[in-house]
N, C-alpha and C positions, 0 to 999 in steps of 0.2 A: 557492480558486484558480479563476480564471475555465477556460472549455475552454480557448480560445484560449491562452490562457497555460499550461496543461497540455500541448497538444497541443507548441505552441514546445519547451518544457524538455525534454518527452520524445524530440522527435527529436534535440533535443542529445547527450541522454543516450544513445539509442544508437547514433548517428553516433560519438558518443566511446570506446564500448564496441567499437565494430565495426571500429574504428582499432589493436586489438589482438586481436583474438579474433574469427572467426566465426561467427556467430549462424544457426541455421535456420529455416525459417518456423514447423517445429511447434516451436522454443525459442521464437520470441516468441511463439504463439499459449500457451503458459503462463505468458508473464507475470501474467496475469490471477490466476491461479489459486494462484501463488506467492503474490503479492502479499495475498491473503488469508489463504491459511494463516501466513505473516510479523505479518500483523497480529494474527490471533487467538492464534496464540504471544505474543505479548509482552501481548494482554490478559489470560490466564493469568498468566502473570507477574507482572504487577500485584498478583496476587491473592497471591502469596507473600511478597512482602516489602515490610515497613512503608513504607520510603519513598516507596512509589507511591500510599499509602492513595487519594491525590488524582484520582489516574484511575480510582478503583470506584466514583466518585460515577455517582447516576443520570443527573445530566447530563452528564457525562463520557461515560459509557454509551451517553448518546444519542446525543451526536454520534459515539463512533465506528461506533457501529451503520447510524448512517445515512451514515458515509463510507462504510462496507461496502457499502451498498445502492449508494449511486449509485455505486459502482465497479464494482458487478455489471451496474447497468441500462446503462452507459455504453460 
């Protein structure tokens, strides 16, 4: 996904969350940090049960490793 097109979605997304709910600045200032541990839970996961064998690939790996990254530098 391009920035541009991230940044668009994401103000959607919480333009539309904040249509029901309050959000604080230090709540969004953990988006980031959610959003990681969310992912690296469900890469564990992966790791438990057969159906996923397909996402322990190393290239599966890689790329989510490096979504991680550029989510982090970003």
């Amino acid at each position: 996904m391009m920035q541009q097109a991230f940044d668009e979605t994401y103000a959607i997304l919480l333009k539309s969350y904040q249509t029901g709910y309050q959000i604080s600045n230090q709540e969004l200032a953990l988006i980031l940090y959610l959003s990681l541990n969310w992912k690296l839970f469900y890469m564990e996961l992966h790791t438990t049960h057969d159906q996923f064998y397909d996402f322990i690939q190393p290239n599966q790996l890689r790329a989510y490793t490096g979504f991680l990254r550029n989510l982090v530098q970003t």
